[in-house]
N, C-alpha and C positions, 0 to 999 in steps of 0.2 A: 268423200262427199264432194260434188260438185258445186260451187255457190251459186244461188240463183243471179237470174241477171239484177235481181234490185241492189244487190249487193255482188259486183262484179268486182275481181282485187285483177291486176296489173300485172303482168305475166313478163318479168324482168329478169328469169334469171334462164342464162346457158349453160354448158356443160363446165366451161371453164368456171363460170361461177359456182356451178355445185362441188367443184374441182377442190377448190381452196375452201367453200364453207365446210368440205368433210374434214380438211386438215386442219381448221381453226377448232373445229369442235371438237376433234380425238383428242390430237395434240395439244394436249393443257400439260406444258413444263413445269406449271406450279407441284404439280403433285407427283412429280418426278423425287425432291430432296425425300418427300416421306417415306417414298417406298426405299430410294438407295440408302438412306442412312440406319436401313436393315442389315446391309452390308452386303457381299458380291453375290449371297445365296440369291438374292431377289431376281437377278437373272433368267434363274429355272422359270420362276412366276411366269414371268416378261415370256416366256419362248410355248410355257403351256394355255396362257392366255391365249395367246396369237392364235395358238394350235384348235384350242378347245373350242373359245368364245368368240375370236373378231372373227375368224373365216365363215363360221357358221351365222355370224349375224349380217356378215356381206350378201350370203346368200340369202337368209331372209329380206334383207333389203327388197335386193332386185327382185327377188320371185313376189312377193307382197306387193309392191306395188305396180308388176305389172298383171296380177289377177284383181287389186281391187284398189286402182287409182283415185288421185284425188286429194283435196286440201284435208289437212287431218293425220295422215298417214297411220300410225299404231293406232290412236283413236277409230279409225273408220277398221283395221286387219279387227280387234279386238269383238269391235259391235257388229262384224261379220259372222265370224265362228264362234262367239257365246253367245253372242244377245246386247240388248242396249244396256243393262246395267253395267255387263262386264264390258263393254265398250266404255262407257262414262267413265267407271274405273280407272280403267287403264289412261284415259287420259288425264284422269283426277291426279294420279300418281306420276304423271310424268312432269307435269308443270308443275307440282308441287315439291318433287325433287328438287326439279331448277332453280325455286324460291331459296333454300336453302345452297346451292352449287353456286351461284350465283353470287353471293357474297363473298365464298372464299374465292372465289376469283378476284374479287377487289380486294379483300384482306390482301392476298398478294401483289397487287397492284399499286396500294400504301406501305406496305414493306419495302419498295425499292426506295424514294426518298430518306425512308428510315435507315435504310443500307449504309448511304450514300454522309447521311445526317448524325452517324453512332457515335464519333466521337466530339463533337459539337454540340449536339444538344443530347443529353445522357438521359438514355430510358424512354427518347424515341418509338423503340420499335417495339415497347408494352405499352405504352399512352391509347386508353381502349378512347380518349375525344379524338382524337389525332385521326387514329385509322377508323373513328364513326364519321368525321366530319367528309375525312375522303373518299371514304367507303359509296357515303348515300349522294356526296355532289357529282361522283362520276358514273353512278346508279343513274340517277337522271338524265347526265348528258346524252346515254347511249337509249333511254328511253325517249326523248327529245327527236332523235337523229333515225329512230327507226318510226316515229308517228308519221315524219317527213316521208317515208313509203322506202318501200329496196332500194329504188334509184337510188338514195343517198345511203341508208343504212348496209346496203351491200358493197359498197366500198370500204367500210367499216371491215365486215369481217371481209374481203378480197385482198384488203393490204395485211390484216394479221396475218392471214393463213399464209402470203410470200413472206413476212416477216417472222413469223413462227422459223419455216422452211430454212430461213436464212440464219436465222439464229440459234438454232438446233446444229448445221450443219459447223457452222463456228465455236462451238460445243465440241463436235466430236472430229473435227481439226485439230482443234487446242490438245485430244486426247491420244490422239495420232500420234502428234509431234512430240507430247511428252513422253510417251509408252518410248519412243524411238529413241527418243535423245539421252533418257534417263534409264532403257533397258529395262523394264517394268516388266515381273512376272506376271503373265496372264494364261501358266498352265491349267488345264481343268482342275487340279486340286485344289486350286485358289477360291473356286470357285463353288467347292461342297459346303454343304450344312452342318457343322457342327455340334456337338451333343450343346445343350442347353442353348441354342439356337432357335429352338424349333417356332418361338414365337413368331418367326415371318412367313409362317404357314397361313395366319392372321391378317395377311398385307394382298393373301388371293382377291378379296372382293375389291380391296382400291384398286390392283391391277387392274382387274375386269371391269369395273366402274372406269377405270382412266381411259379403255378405248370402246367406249360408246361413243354413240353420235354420228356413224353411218346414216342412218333414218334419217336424221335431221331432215336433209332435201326433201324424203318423201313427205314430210309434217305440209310441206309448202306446195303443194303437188298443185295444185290450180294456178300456180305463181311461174311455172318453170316452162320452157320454149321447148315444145318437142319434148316429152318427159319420159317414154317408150327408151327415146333413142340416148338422149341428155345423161339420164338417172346411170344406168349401168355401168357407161361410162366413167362416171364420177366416180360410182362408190368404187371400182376397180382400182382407180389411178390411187384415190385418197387412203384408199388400204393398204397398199403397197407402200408408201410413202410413208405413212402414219408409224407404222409398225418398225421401218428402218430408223425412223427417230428417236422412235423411245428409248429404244434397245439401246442405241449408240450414245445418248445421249444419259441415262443412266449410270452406261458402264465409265464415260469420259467424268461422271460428278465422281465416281466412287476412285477412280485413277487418282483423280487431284484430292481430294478429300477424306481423309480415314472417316469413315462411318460412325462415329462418336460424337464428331467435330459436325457433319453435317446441318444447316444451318434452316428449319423448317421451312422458312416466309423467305428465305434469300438465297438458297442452294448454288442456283446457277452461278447467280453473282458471285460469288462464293467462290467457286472452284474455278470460274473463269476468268476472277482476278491474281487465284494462287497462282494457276498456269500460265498467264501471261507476264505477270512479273517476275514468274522464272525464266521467261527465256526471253524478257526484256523487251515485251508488251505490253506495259503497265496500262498506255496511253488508251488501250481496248475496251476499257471496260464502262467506260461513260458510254461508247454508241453503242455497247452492246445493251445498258441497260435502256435507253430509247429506245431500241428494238424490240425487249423486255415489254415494255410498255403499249408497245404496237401491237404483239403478239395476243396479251391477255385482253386487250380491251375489242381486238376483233371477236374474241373468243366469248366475250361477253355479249356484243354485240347481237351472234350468232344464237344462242341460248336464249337470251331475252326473247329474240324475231320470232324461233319458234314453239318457244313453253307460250306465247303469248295468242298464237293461232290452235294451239290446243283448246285454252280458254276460250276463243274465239268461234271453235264449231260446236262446244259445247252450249255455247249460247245460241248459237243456228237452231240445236238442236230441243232448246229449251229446256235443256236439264239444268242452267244454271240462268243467270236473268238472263232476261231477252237483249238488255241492250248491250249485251257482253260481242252479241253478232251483226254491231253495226259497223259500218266501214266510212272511214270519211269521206265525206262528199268533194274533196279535192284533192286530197294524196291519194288515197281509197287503198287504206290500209287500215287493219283493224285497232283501232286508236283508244278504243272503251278500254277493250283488253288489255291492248300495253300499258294505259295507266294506272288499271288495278292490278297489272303485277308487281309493276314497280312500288305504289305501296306496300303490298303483302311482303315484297323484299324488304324495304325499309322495316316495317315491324318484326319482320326476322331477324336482320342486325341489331335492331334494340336490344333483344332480349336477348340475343346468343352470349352480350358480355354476362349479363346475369350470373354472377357468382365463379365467373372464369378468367384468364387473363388471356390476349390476343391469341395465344399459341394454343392453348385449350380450345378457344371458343372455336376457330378455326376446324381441329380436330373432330370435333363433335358436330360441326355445321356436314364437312367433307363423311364423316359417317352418318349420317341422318339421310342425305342426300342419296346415299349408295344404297341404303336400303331400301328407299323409296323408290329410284330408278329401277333397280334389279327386282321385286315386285312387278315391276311396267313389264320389264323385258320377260319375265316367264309367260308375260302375254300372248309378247310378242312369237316367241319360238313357240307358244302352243297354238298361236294361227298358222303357224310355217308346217306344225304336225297335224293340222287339219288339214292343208291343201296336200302334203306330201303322204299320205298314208286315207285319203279321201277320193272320190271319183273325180277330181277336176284333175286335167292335164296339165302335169311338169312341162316350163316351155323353155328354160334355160338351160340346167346342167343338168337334168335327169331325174327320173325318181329317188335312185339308189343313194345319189351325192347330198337330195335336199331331205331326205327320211336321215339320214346323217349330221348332217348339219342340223336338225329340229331337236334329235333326241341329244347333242352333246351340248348343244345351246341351253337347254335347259336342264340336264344335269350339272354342265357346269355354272350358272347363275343359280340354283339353288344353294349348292355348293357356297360359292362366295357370298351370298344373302347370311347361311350360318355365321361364316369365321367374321363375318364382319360385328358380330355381338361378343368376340373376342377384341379387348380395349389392345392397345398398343403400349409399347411403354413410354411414350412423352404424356401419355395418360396417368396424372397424378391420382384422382379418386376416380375405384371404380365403379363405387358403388353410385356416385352422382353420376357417372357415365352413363352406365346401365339403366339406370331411372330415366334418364332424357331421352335414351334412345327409346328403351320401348315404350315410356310415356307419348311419347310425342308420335310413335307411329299408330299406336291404340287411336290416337286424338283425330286421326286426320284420316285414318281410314273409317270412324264412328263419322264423323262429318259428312266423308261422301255419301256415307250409305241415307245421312238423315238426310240430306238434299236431293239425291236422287228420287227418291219418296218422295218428300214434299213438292217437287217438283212434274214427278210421274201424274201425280194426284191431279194439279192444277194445268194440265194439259189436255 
């Protein structure tokens, strides 16, 4: 959707900006220890993922937004090809995801002091006031910083997304020089699945979940300079880039790390202090965790800006209050929105300790989030299999490539939506797992549907 001029937002971002916001947004290192401390099977995930799910969602990108541009992005492909309900939907589910994603990004973000704090002040990094007080004062600052409009909050995620890059790339240096120096097997047999392994069959939906966030740019489509020529661009470079990091970055934590030892909220730090103090770079690991710090809070930055413009056309569109679609009158950015999500997050973190400890809660935040997302996205690839298997004209890679890319996009998020109601094993009870999970998706998909209504009605 276009915004009207009475609500005009500020058209701030270029290609190199979409450049780095793809890579701040895929690239979330925090959820790199959970999948490797599966052990070096997870790899296969890492290469079928790639294969299945991010190339096909690269092309829904670009082909969606260039047949139906505009601030909103999956919000406006969905309310295209189903209808306004299933459009609301889809973005009911996408910023509500984020509500939940969103704080284990700061969970991990108060895990680095607690890293740094373990032997010092003892039981640090279970303290659920410690990682709530951190959690929700750096919740705010990046809600603060994005009210201020892109100008400011795009520097936000601009610097993660080069600090990510860079820290990622120090990562699998560190895993270079140790594989080298210390002769490390890394034949394929290293690399099979094992019988009584099979649990990281389980770990498909976090992969899948861990590289979304292509779209993101197009959620901001009325925001972006030249957005035909900008977008494609970007999603190309950030994919390319995205997908060399995980991998690398992955296999550099499991090289340093036996997969047992894996360290949930501190992975990185973790292995990139074992490998440096092997080879007598102890001194590395303070500015890598600054960087650490650079990386997640652009990442948050990025999430926040756009679950908040979801919110934001849905109040355009009046399926949620109206003044969810007002824009400030002097940064003229959507300022309602970003404040009601940042509470809805706060009361997310409240209750996520509820009956869990930091490492739990976490777990169960980072799954609730996946299923909720991956929901959104069979949206998404079912708009990509209306245009591609529909009378409108393929204008990128072809029929053949994007009827491809629709039907393996959502086979494989279906797919990962299942395994992810398979618990993991840092998962103490299942049985509370399983209640929260599907309690809480029953909850939130009954909500949209009651607002939707209520809201269709008074229209």
């Amino acid at each position: 959707m276009t915004v009207g001029s009475g609500a005009r937002l500020s058209r701030a971002l270029g290609t190199w900006d979409l450049t780095l916001l793809a890579v701040v947004a895929v690239v979330n290192l925090n959820v790199v220890p959970v999948i490797a401390a599966n052990g070096r099977g997870t790899i296969w995930l890492w290469l079928a993922a790639l294969l299945f799910f991010f190339l096909p969602q690269g092309v829904a990108v670009i082909e969606l937004s260039h047949h139906i541009p505009g601030e909103g992005g999956a919000y406006l492909w969905a309310r295209h090809a189903f209808g306004e309900f299933h459009g609301f939907l889809c973005g009911w589910l996408y910023w509500t995801s984020n509500m939940f994603f969103v704080p284990t990004l700061l969970f991990y973000l108060s895990g680095i002091p607690a890293y740094f704090a373990g032997t010092a002040v003892q039981g640090l990094g279970e303290n659920r006031l410690f990682f709530f007080a951190v959690t929700v004062g750096l919740l705010w600052l990046t809600i603060w910083a994005n009210v201020r409009g892109l100008k400011v909050g795009k520097w936000i995620s601009n610097s993660g997304g080069a600090v990510t890059v860079v820290l990622a790339l120090v990562l699998i240096g560190l895993g270079v020089f140790t594989v080298v120096r210390q002769h490390t097997d890394l034949s394929l047999s290293t690399f099979a699945v094992r019988q009584g392994e099979w649990h990281v069959i389980s770990l498909f939906g976090v992969v899948c979940f861990a590289l979304v966030g292509l779209e993101l740019g197009s959620v901001m489509g009325d925001e972006i300079r030249d957005p035909k020529r900008s977008l494609p661009r970007a999603v190309l470079g950030g994919a390319l880039l995205a997908g060399f990091l995980y991998v690398g970055a992955t296999l550099s934590i499991l090289i340093a790390v036996p997969p047992k030892e894996i360290a949930v909220l501190q992975g990185e730090l973790q292995a990139i202090g074992r490998m440096a103090a092997a080879e007598g770079f102890g001194w590395l690991v303070v500015p890598v965790a600054v960087l650490l710090v650079g990386s997640v809070a652009g990442s948050v930055s990025a999430w926040v800006a756009g679950s908040a413009r979801m919110m934001f056309v849905s109040g355009l569109d009046r399926y949620l209050p109206r003044k969810l679609g007002e824009v400030h009158p002097v940064y003229r950015t959507p300022h309602v929105a970003l404040l009601v999500f940042g509470t809805l997050s706060t009361l997310i973190i409240s209750m996520s300790f509820a009956g869990a400890g930091v490492k739990e809660a976490y777990l169960t935040l980072l799954d609730l989030s996946l299923v909720l997302q991956n929901l959104a996205y069979l949206y998404i690839f079912g708009a990509l299999a209306r245009v591609a298997f529909g009378s409108r004209r393929v204008t990128y890679l072809g029929t053949g490539v994007t009827r491809i890319a629709a039907v393996s996009g959502l086979v494989t998020t279906a797919i990962g939506t299942a395994v992810a109601f398979v618990p993991s094993r840092q998962i103490s009870s299942v049985a509370a797992f399983e209640s929260k999970l599907l309690g809480t998706c029953a909850i939130f998909l009954g909500v949209a549907a009651g607002l939707f209504r209520y809201y269709s009605r008074r229209r």
